[in-house]
CHARMM-style PDB file with segment names, atoms N, HN, CA, C and O in Angstrom:
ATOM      1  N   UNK     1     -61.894  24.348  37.051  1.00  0.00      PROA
ATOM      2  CA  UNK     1     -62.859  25.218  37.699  1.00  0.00      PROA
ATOM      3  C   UNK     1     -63.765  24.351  38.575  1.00  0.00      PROA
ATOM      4  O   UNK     1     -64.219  23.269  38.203  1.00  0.00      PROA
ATOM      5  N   UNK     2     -64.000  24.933  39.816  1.00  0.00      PROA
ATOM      6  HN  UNK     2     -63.631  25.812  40.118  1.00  0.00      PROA
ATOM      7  CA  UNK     2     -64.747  23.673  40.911  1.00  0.00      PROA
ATOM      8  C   UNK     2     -65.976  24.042  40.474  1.00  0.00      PROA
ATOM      9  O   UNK     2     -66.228  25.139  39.975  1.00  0.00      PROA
ATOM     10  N   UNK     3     -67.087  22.776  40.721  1.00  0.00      PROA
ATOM     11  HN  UNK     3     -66.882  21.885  41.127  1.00  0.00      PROA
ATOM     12  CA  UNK     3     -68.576  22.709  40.270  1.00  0.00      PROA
ATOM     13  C   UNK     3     -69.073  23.354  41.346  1.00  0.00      PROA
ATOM     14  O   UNK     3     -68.527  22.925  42.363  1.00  0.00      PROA
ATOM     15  N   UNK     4     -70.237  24.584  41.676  1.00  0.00      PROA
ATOM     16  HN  UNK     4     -70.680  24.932  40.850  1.00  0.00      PROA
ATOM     17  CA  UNK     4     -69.825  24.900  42.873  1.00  0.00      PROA
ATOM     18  C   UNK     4     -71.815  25.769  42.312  1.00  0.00      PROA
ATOM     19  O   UNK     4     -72.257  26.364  41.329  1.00  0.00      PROA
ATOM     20  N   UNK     5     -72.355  25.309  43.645  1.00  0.00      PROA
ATOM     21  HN  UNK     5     -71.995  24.826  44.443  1.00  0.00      PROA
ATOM     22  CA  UNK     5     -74.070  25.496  43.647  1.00  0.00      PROA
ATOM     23  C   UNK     5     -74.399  26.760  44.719  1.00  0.00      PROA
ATOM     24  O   UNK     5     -73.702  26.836  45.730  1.00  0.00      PROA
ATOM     25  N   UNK     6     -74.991  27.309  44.589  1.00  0.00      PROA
ATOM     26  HN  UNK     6     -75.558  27.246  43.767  1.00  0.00      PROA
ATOM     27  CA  UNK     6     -75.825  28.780  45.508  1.00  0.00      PROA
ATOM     28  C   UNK     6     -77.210  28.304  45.410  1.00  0.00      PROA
ATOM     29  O   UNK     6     -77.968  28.310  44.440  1.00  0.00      PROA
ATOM     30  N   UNK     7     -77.465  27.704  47.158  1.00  0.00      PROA
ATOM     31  HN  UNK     7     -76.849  27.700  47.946  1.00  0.00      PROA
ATOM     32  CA  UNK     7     -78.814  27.277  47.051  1.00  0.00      PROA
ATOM     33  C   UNK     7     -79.304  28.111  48.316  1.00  0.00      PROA
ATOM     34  O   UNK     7     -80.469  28.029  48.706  1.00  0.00      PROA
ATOM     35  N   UNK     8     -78.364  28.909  48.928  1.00  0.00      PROA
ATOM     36  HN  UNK     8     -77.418  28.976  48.611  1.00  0.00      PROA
ATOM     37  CA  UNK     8     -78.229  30.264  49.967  1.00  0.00      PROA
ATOM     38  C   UNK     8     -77.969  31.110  49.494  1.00  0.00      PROA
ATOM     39  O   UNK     8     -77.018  30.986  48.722  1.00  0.00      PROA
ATOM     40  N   UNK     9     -78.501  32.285  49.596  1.00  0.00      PROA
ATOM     41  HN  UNK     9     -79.273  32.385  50.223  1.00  0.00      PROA
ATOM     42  CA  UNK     9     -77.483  33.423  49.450  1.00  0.00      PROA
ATOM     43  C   UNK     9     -76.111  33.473  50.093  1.00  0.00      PROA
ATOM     44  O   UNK     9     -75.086  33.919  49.578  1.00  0.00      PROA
ATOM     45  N   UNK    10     -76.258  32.919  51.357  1.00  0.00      PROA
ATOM     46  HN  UNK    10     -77.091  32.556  51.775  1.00  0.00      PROA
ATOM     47  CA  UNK    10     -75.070  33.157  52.483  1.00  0.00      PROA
ATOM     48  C   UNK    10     -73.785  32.117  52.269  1.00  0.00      PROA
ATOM     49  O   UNK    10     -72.719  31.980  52.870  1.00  0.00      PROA
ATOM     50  N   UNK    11     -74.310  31.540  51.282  1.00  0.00      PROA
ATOM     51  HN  UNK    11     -75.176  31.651  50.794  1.00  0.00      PROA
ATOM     52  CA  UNK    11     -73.013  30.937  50.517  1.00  0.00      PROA
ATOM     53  C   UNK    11     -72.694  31.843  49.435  1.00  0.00      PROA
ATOM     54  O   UNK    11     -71.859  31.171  48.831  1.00  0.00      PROA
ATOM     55  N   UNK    12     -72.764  32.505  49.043  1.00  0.00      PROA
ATOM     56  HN  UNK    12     -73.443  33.051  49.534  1.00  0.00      PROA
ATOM     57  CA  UNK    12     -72.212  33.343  47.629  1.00  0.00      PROA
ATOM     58  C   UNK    12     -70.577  33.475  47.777  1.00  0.00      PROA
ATOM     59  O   UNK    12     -69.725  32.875  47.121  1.00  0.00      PROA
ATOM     60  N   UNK    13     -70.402  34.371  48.760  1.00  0.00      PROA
ATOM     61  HN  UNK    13     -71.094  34.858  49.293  1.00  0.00      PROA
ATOM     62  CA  UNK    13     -68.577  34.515  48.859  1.00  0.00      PROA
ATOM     63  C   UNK    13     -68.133  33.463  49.526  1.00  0.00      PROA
ATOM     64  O   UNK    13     -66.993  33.730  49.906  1.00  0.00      PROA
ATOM     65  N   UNK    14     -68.536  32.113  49.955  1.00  0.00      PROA
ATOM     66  HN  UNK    14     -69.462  31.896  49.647  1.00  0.00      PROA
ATOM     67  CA  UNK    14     -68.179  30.962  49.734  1.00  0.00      PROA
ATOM     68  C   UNK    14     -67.277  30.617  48.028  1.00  0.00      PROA
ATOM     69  O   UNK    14     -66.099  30.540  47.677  1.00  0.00      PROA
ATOM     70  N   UNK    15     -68.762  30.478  47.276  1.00  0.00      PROA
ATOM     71  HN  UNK    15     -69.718  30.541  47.561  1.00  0.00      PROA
ATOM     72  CA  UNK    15     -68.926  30.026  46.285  1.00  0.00      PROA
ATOM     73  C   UNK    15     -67.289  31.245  45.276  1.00  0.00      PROA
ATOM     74  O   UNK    15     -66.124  30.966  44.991  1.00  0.00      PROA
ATOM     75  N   UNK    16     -67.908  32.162  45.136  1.00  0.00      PROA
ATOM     76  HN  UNK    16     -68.854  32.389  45.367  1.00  0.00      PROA
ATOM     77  CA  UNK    16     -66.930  33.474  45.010  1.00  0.00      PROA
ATOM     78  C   UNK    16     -66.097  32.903  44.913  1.00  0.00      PROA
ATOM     79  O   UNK    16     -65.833  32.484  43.786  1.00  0.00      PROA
ATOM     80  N   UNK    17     -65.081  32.515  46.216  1.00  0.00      PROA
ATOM     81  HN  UNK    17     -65.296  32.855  47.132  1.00  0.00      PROA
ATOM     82  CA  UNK    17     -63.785  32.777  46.538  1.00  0.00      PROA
ATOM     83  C   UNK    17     -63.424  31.227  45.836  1.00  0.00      PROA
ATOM     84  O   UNK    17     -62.616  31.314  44.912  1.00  0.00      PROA
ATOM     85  N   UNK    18     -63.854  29.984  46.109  1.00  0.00      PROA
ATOM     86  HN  UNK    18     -64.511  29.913  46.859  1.00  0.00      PROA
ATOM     87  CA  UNK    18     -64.084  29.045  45.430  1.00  0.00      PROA
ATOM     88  C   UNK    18     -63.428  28.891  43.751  1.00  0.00      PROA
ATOM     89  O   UNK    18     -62.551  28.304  43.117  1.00  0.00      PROA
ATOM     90  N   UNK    19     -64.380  29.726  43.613  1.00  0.00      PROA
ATOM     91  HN  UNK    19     -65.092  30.203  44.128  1.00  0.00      PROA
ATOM     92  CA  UNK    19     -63.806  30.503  41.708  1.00  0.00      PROA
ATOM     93  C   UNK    19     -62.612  31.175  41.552  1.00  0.00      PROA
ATOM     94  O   UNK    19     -61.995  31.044  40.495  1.00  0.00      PROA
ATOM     95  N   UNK    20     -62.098  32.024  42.631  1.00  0.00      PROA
ATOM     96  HN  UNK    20     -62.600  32.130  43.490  1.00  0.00      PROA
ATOM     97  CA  UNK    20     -61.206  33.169  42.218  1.00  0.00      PROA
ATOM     98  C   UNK    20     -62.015  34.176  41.671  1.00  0.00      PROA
ATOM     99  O   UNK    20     -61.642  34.570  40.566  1.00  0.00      PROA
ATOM    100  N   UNK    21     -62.943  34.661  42.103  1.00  0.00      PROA
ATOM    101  HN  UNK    21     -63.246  34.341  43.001  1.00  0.00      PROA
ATOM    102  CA  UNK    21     -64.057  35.523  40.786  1.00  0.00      PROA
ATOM    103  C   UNK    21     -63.295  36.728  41.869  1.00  0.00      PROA
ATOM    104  O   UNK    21     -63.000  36.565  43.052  1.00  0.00      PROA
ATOM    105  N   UNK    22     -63.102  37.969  41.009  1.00  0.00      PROA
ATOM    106  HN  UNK    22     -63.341  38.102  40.048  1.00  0.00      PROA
ATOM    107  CA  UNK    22     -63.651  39.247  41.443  1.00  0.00      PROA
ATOM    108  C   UNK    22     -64.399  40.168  40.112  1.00  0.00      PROA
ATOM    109  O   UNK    22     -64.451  40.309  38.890  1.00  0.00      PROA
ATOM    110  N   UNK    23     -64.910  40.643  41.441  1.00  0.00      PROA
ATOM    111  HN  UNK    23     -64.867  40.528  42.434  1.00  0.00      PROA
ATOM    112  CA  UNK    23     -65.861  41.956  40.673  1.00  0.00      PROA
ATOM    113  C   UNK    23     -65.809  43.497  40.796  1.00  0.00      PROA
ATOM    114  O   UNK    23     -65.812  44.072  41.885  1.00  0.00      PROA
ATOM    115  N   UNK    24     -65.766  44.047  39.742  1.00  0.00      PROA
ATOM    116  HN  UNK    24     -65.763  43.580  38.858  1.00  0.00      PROA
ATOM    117  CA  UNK    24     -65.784  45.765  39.728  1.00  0.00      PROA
ATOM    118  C   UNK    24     -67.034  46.128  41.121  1.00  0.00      PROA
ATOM    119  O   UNK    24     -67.760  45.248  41.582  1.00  0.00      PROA
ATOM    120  N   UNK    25     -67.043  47.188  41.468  1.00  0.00      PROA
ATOM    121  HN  UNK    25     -66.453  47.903  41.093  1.00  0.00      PROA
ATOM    122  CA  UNK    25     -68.275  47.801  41.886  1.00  0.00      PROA
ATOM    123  C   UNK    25     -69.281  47.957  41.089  1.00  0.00      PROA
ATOM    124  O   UNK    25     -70.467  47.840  41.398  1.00  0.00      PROA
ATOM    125  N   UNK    26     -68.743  48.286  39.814  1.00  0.00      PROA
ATOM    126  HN  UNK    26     -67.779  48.381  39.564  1.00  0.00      PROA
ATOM    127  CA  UNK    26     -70.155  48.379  38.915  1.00  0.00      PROA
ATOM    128  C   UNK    26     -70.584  46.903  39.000  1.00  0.00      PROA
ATOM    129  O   UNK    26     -71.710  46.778  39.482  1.00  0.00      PROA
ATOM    130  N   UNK    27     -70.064  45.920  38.707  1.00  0.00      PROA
ATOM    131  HN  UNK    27     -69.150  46.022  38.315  1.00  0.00      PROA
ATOM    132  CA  UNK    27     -70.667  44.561  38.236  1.00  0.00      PROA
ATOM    133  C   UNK    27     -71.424  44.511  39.515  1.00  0.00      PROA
ATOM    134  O   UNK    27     -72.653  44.458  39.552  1.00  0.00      PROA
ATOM    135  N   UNK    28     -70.520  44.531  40.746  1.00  0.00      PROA
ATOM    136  HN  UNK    28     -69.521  44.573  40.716  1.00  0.00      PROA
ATOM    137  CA  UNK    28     -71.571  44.071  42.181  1.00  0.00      PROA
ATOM    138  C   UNK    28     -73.048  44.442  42.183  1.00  0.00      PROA
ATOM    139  O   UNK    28     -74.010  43.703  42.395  1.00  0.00      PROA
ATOM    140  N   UNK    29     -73.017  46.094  41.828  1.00  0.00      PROA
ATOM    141  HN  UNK    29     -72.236  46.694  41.657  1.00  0.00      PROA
ATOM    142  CA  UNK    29     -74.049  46.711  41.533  1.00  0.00      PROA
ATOM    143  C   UNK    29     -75.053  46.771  40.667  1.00  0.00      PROA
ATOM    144  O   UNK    29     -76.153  47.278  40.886  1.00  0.00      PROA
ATOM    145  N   UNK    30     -74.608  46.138  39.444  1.00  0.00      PROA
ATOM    146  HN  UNK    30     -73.714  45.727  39.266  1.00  0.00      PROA
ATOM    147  CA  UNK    30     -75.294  45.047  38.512  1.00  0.00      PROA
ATOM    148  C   UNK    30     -76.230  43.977  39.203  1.00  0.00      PROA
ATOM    149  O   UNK    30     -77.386  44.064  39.615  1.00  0.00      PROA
ATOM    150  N   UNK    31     -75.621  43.279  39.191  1.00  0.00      PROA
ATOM    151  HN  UNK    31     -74.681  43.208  38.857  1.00  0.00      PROA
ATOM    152  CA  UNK    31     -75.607  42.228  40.427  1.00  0.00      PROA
ATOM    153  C   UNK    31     -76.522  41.924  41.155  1.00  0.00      PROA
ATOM    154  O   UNK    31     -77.292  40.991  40.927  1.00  0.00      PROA
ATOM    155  N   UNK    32     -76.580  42.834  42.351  1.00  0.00      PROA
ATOM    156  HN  UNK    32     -75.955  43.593  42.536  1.00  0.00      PROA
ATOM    157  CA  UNK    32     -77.259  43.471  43.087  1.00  0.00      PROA
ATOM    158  C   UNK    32     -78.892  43.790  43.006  1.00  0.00      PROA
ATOM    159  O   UNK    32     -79.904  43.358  43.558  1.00  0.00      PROA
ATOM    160  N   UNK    33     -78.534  44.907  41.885  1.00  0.00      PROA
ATOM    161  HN  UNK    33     -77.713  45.258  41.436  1.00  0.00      PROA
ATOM    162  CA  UNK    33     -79.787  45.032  41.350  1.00  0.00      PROA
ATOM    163  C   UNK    33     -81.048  44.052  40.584  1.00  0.00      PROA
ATOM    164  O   UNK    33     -82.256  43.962  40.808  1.00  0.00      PROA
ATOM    165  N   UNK    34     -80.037  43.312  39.477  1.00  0.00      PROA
ATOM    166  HN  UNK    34     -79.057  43.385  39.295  1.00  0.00      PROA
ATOM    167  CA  UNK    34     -80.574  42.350  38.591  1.00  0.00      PROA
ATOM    168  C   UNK    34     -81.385  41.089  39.824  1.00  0.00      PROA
ATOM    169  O   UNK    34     -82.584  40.814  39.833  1.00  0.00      PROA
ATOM    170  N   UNK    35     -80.280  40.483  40.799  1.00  0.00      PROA
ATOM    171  HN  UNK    35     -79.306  40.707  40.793  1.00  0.00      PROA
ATOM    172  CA  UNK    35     -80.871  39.657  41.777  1.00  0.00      PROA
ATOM    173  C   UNK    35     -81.653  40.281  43.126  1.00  0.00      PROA
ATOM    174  O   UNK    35     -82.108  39.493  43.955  1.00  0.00      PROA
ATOM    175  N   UNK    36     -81.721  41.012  43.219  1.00  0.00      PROA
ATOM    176  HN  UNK    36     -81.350  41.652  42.545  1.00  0.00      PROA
ATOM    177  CA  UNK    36     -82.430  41.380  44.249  1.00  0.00      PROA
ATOM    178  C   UNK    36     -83.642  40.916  45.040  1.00  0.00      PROA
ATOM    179  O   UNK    36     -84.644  40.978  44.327  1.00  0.00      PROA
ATOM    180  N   UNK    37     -83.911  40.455  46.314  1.00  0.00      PROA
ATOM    181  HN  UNK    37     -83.097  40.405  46.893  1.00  0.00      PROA
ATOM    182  CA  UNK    37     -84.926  39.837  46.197  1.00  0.00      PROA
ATOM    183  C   UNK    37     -86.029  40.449  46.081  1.00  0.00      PROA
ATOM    184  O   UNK    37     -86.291  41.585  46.479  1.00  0.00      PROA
ATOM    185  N   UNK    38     -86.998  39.386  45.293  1.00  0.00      PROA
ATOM    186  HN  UNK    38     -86.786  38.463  44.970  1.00  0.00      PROA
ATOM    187  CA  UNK    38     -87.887  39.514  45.052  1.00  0.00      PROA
ATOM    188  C   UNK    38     -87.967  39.755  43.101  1.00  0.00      PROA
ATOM    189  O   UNK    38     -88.950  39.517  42.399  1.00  0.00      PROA
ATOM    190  N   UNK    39     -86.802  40.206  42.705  1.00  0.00      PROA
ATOM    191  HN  UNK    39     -86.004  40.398  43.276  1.00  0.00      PROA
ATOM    192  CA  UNK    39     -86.004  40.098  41.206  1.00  0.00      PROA
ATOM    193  C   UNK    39     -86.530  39.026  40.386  1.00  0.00      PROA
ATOM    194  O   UNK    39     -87.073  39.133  39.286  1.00  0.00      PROA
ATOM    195  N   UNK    40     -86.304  38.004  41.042  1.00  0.00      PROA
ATOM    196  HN  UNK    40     -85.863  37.917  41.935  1.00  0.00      PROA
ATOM    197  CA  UNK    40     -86.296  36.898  39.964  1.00  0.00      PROA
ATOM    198  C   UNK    40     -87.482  36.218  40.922  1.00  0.00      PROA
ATOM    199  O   UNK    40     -87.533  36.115  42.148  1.00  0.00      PROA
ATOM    200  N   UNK    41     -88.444  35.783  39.853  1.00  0.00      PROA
ATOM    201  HN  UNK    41     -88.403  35.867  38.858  1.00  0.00      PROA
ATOM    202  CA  UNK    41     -89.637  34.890  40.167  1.00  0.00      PROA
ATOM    203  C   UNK    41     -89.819  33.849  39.286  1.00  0.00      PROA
ATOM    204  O   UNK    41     -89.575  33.783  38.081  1.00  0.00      PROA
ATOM    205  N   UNK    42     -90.359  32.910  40.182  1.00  0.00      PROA
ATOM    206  HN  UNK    42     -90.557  32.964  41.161  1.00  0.00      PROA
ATOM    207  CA  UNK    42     -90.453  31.400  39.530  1.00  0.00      PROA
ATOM    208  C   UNK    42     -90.007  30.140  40.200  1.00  0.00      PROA
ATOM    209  O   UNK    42     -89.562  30.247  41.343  1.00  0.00      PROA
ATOM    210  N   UNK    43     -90.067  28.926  39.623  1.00  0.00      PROA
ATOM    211  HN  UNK    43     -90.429  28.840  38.694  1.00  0.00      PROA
ATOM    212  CA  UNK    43     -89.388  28.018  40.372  1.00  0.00      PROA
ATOM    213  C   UNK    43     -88.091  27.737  39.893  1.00  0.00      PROA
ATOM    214  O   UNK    43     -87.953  28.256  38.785  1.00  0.00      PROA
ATOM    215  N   UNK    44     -86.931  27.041  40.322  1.00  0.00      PROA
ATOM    216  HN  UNK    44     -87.044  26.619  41.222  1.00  0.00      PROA
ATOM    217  CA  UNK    44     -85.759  26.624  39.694  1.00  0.00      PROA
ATOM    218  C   UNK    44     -85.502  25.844  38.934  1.00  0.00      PROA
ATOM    219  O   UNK    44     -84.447  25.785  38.303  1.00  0.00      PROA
ATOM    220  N   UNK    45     -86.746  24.849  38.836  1.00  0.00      PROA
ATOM    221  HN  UNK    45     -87.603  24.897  39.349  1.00  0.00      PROA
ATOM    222  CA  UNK    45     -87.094  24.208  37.797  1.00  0.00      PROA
ATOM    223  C   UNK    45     -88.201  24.068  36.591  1.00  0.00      PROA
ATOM    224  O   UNK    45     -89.417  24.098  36.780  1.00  0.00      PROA
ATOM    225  N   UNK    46     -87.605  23.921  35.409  1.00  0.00      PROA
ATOM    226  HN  UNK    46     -86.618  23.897  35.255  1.00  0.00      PROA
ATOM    227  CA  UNK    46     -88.578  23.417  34.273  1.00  0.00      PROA
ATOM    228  C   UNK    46     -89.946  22.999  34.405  1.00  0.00      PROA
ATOM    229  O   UNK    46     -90.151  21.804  34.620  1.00  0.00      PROA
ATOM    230  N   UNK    47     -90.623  23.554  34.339  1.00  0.00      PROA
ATOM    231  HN  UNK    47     -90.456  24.524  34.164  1.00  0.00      PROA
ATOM    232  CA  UNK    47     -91.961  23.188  34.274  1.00  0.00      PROA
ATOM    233  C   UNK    47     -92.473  22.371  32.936  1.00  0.00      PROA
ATOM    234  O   UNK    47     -92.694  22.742  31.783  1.00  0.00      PROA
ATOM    235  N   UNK    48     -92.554  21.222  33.533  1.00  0.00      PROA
ATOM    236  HN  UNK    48     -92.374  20.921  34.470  1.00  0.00      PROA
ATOM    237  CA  UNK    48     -92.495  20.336  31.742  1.00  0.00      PROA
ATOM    238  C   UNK    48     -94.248  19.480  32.081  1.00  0.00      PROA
ATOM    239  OT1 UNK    48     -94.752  18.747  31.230  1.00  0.00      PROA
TER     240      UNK     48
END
């Protein structure tokens, strides 16, 4: 499996196809929703 980073969105179906991943519509829509921007807040790193 390739080591493979999303530090764009506009890499995703880069990254995707990379894997071999597919997804249902529901999952996209999962997905979608769960990341959405503005979804996830914080930094990407550990705050130590």
């Amino acid at each position: 499996m390739p080591l493979v980073s999303i530090n764009q969105r506009s890499r995703l179906q880069e990254n995707i196809t990379a894997m071999d991943i597919s997804f249902t519509v529901d999952e996209l829509n999962t997905l979608n929703t769960t990341f959405a921007p503005g979804a996830v807040l914080g930094s990407t790193y550990l705050q130590r």
